[in-house]
PDB file of N, CA, C and O in Angstrom:
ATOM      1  N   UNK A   1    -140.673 134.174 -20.977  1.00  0.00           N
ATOM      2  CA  UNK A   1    -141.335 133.399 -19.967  1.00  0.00           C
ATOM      3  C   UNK A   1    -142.408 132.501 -20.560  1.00  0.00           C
ATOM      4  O   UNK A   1    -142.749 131.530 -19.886  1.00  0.00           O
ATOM      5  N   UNK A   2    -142.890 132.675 -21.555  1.00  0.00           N
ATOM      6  CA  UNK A   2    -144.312 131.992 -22.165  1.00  0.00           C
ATOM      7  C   UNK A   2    -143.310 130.670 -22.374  1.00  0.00           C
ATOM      8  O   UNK A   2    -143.802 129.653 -21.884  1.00  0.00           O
ATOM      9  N   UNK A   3    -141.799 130.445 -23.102  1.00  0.00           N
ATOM     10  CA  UNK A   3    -141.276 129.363 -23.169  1.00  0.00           C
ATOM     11  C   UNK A   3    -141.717 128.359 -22.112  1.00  0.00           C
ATOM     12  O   UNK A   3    -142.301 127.298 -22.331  1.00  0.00           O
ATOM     13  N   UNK A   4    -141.266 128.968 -20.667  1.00  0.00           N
ATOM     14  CA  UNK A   4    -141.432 128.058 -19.763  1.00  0.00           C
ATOM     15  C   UNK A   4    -142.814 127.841 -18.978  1.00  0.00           C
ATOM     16  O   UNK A   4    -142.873 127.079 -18.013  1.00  0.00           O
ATOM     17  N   UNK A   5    -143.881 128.532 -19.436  1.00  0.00           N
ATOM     18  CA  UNK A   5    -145.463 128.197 -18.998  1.00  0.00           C
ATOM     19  C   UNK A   5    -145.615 127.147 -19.999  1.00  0.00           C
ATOM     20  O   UNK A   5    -146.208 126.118 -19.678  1.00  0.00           O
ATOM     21  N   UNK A   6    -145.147 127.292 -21.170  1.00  0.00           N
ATOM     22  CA  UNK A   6    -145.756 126.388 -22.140  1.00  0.00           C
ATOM     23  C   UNK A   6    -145.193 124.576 -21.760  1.00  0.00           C
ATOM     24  O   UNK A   6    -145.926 123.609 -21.555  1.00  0.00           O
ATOM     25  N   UNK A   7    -143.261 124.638 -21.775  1.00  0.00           N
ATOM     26  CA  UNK A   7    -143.476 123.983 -21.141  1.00  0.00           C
ATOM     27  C   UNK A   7    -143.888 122.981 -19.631  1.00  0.00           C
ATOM     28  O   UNK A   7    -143.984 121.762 -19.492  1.00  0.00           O
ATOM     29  N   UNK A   8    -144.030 123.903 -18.839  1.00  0.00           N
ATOM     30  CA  UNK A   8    -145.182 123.573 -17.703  1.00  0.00           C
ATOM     31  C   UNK A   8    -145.911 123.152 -18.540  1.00  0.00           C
ATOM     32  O   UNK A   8    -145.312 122.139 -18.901  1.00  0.00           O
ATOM     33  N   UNK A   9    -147.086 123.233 -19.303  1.00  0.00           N
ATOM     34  CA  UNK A   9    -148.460 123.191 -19.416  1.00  0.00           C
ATOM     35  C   UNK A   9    -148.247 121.805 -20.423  1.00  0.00           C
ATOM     36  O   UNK A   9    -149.346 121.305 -20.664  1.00  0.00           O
ATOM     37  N   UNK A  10    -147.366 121.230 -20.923  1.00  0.00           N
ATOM     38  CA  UNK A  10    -147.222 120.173 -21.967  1.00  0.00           C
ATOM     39  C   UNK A  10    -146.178 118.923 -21.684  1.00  0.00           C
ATOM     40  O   UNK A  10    -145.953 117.878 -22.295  1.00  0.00           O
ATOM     41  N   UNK A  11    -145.631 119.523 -20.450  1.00  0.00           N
ATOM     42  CA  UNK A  11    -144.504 118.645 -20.230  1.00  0.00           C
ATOM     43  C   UNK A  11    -144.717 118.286 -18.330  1.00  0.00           C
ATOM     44  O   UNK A  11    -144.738 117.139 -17.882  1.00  0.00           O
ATOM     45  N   UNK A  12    -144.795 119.009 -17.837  1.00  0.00           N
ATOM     46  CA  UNK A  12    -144.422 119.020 -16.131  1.00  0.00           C
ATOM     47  C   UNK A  12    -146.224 118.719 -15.528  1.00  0.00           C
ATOM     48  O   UNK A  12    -146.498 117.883 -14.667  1.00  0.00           O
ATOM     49  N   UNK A  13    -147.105 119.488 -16.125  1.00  0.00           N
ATOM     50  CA  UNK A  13    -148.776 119.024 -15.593  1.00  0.00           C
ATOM     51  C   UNK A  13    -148.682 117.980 -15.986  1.00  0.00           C
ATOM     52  O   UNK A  13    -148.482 117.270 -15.001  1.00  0.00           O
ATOM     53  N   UNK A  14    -148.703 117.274 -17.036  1.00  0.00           N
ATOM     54  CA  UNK A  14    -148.804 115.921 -17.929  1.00  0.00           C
ATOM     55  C   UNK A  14    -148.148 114.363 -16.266  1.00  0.00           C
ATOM     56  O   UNK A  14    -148.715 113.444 -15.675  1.00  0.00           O
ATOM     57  N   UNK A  15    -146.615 115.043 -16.249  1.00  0.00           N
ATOM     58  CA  UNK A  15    -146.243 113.915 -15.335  1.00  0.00           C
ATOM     59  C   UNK A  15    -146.198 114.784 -13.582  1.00  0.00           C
ATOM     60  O   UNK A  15    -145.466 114.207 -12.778  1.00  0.00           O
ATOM     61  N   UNK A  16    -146.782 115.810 -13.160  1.00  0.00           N
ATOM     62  CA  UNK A  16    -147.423 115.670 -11.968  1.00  0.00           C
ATOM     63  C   UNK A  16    -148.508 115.340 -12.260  1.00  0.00           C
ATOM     64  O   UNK A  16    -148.935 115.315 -11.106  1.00  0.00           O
ATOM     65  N   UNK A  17    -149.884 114.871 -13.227  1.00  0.00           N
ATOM     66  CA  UNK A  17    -150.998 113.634 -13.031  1.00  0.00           C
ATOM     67  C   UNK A  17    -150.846 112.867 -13.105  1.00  0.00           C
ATOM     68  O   UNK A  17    -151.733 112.175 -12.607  1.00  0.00           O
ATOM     69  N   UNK A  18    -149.564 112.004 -13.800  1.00  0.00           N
ATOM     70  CA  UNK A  18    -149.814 110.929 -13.232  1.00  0.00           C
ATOM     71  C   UNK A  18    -148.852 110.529 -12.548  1.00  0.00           C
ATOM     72  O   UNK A  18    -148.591 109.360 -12.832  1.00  0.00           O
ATOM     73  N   UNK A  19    -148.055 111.041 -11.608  1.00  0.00           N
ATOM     74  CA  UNK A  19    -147.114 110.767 -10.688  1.00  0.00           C
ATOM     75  C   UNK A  19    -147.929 110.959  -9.458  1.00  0.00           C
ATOM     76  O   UNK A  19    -147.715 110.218  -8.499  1.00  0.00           O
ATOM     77  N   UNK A  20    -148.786 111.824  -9.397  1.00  0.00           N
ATOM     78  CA  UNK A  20    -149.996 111.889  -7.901  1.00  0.00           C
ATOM     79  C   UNK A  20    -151.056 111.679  -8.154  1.00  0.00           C
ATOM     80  O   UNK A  20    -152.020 112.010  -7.465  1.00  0.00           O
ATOM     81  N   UNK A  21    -151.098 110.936  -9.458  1.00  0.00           N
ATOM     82  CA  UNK A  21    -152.647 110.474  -9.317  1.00  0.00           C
ATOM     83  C   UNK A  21    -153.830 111.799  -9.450  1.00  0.00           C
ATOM     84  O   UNK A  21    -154.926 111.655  -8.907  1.00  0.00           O
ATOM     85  N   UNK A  22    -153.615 112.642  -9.954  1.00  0.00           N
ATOM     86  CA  UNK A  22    -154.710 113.447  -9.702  1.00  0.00           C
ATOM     87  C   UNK A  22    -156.077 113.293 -11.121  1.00  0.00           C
ATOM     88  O   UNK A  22    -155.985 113.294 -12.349  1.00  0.00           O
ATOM     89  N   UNK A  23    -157.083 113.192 -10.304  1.00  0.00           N
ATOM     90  CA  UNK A  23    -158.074 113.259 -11.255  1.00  0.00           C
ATOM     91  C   UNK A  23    -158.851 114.295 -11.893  1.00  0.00           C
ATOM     92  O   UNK A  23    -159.207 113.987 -13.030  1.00  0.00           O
ATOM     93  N   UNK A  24    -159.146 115.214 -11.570  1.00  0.00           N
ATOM     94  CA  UNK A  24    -159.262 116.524 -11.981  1.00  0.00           C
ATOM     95  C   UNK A  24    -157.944 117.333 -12.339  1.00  0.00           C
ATOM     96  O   UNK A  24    -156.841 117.387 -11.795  1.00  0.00           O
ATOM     97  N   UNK A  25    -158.509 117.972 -13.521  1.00  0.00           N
ATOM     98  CA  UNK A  25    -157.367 118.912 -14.092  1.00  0.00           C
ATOM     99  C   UNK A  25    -156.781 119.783 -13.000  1.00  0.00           C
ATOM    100  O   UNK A  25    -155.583 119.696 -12.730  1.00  0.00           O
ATOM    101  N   UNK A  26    -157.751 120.793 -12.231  1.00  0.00           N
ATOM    102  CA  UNK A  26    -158.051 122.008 -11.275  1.00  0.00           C
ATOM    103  C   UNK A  26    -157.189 121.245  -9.875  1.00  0.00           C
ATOM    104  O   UNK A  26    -156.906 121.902  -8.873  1.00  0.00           O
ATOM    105  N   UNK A  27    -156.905 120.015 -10.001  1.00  0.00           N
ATOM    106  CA  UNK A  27    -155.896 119.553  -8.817  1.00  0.00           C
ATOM    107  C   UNK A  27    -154.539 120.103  -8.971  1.00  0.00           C
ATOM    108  O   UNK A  27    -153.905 120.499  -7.993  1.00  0.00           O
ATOM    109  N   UNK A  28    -153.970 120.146 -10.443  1.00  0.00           N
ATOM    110  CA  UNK A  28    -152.568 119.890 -10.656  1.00  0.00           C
ATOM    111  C   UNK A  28    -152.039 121.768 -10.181  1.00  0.00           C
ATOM    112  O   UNK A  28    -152.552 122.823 -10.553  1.00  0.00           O
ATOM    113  N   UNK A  29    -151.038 121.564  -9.397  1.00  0.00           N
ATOM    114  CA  UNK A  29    -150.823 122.972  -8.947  1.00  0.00           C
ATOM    115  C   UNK A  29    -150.209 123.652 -10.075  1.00  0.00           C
ATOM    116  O   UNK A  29    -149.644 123.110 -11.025  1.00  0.00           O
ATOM    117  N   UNK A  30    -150.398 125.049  -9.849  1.00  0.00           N
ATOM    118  CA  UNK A  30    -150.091 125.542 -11.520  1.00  0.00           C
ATOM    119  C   UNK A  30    -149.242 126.670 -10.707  1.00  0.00           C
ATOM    120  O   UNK A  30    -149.006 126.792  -9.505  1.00  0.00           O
ATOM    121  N   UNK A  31    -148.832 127.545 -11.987  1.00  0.00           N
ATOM    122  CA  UNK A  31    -147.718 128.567 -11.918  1.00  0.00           C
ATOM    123  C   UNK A  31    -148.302 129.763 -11.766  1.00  0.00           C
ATOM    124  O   UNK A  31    -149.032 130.024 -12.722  1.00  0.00           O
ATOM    125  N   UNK A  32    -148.258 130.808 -10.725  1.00  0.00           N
ATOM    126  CA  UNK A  32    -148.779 131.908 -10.557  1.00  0.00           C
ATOM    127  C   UNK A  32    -147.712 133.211 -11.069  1.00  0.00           C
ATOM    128  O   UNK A  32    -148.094 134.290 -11.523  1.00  0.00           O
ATOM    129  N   UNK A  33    -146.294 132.785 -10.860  1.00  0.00           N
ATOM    130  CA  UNK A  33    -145.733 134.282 -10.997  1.00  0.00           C
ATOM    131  C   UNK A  33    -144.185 133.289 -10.985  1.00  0.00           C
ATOM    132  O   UNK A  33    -143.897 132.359 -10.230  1.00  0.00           O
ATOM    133  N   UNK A  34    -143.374 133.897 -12.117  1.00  0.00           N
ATOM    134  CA  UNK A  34    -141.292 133.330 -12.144  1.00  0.00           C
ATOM    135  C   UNK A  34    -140.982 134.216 -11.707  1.00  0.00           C
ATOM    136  O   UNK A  34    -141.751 135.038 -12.206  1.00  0.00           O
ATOM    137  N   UNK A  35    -140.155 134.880 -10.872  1.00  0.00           N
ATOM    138  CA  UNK A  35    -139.180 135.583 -10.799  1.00  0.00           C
ATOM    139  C   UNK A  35    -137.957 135.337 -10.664  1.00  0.00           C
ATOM    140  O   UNK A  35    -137.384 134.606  -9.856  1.00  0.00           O
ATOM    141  N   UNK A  36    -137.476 136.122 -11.674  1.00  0.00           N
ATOM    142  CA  UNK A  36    -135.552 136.043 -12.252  1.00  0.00           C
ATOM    143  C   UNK A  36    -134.925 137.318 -11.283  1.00  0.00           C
ATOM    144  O   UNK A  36    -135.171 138.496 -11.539  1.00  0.00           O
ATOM    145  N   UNK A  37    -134.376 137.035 -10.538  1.00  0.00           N
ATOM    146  CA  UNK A  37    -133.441 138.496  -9.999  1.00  0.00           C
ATOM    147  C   UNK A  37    -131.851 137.906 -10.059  1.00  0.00           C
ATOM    148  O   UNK A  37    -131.325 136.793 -10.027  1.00  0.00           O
ATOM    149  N   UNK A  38    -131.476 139.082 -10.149  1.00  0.00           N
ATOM    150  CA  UNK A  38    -130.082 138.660 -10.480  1.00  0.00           C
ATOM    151  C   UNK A  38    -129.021 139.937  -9.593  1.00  0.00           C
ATOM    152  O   UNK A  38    -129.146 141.069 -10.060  1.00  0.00           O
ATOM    153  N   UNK A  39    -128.081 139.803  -8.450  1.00  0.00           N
ATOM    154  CA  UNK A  39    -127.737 140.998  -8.144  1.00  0.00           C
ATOM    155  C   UNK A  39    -126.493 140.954  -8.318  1.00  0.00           C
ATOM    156  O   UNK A  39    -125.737 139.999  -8.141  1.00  0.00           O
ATOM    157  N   UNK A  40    -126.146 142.522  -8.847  1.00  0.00           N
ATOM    158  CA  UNK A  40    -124.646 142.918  -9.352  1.00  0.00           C
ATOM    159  C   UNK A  40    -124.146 143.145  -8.976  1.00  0.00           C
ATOM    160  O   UNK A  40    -123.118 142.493  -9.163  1.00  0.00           O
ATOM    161  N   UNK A  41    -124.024 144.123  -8.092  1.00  0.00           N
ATOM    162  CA  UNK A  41    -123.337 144.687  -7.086  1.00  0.00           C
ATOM    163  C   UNK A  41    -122.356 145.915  -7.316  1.00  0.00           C
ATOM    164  O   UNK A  41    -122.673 147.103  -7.373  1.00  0.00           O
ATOM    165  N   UNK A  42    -121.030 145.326  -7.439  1.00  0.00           N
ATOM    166  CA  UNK A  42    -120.021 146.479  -8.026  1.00  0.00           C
ATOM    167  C   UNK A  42    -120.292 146.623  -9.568  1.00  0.00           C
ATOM    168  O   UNK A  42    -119.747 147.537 -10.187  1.00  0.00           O
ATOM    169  N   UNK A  43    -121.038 145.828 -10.125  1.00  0.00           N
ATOM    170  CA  UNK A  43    -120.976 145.427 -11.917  1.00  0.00           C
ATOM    171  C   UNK A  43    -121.560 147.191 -12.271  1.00  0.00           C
ATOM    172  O   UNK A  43    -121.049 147.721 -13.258  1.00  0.00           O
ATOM    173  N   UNK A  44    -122.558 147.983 -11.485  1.00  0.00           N
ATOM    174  CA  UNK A  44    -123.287 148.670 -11.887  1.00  0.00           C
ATOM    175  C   UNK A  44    -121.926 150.062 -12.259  1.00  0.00           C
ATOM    176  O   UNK A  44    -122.209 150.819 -13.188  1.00  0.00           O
ATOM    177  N   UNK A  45    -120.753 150.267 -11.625  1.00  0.00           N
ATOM    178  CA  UNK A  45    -120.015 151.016 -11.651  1.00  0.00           C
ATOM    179  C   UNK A  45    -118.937 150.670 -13.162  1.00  0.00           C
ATOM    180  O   UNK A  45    -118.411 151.509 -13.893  1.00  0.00           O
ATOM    181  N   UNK A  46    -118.869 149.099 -13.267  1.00  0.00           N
ATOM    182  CA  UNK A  46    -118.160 148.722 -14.679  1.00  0.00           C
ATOM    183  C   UNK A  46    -118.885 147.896 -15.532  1.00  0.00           C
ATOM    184  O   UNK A  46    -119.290 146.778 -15.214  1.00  0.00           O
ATOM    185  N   UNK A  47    -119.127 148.656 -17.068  1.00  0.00           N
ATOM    186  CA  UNK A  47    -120.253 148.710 -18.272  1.00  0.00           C
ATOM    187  C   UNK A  47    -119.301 147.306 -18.479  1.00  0.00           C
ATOM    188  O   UNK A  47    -120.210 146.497 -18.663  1.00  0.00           O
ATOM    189  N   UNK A  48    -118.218 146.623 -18.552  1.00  0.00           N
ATOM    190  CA  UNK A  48    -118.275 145.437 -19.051  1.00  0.00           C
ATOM    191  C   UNK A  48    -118.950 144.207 -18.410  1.00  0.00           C
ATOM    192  O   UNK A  48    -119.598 143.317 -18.963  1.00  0.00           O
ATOM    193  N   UNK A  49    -118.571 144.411 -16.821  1.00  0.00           N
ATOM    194  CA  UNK A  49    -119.595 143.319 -16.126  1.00  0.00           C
ATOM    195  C   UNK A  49    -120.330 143.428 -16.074  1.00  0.00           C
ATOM    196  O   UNK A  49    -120.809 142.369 -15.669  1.00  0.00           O
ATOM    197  N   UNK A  50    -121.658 144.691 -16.328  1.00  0.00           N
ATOM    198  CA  UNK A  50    -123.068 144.883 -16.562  1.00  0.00           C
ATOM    199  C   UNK A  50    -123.589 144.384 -17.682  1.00  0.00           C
ATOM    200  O   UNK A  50    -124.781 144.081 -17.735  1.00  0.00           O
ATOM    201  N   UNK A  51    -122.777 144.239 -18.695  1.00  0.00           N
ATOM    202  CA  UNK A  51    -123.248 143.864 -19.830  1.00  0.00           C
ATOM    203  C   UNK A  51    -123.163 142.263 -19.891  1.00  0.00           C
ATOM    204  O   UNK A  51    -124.091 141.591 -20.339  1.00  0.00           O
ATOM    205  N   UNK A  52    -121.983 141.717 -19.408  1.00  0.00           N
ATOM    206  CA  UNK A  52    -122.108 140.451 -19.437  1.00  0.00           C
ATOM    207  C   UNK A  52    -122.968 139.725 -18.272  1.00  0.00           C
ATOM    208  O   UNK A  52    -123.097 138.500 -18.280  1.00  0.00           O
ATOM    209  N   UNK A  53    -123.697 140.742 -17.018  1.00  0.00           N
ATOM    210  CA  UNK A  53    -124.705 140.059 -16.378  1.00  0.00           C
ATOM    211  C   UNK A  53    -126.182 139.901 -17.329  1.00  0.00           C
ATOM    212  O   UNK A  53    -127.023 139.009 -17.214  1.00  0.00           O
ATOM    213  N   UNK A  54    -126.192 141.184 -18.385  1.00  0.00           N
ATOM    214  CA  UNK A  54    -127.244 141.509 -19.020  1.00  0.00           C
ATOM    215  C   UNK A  54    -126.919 140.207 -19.925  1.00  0.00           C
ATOM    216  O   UNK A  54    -127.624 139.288 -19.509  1.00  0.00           O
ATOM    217  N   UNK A  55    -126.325 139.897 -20.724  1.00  0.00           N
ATOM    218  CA  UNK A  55    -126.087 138.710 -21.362  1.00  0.00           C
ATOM    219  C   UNK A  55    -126.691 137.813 -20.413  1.00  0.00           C
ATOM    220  O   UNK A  55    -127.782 137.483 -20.879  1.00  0.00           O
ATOM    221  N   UNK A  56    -126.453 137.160 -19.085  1.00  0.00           N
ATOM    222  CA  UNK A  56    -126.208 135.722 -18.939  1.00  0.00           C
ATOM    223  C   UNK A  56    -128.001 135.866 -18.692  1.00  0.00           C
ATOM    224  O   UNK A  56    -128.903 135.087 -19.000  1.00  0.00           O
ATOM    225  N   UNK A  57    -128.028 136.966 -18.131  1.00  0.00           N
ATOM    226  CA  UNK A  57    -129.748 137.154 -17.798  1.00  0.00           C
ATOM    227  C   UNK A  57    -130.559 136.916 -18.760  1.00  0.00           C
ATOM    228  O   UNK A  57    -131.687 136.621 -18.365  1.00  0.00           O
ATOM    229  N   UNK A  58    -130.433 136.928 -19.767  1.00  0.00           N
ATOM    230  CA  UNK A  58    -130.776 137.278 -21.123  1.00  0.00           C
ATOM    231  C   UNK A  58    -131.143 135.592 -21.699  1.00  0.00           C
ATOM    232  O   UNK A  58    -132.240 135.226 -22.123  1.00  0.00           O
ATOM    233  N   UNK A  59    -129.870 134.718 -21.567  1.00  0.00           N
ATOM    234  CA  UNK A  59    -129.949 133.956 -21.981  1.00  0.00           C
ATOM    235  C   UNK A  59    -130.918 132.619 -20.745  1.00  0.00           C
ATOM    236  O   UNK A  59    -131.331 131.508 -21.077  1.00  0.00           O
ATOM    237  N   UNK A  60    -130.992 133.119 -19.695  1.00  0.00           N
ATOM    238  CA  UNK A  60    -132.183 132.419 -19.057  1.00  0.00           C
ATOM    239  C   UNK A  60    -133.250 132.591 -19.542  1.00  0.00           C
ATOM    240  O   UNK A  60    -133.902 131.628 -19.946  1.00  0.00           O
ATOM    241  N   UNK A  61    -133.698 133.831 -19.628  1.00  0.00           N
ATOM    242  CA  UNK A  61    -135.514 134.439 -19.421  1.00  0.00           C
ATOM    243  C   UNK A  61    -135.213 133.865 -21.161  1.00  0.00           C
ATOM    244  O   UNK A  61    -136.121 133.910 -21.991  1.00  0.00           O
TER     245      UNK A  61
END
């Protein structure tokens, strides 16, 4: 997750100031909390589709 605060903090604050104009830093709305959920369903009963949800999950976060 630090990947994607960081880029928030170098890439996405940068052009919401100057796309709204904001003049103070403490304007630009910031990131409080990501949440990733992902639901399996039947996967939890077969270790191959659990593993390949654990993969795709994996390769987001």
């Amino acid at each position: 997750m630090a990947r994607l605060k960081e880029h928030y903090d170098d890439v996405v604050r940068k052009a919401l100031t100057e796309k709204f104009g904001y003049e103070n830093p403490m304007q630009v709305p910031r990131l409080d909390k990501i949440v990733v959920n992902m639901a399996v369903g039947k996967a939890v009963s077969d270790s191959k589709k659990l593993t390949n949800a654990v993969t795709e999950l994996t390769k987001i976060t």
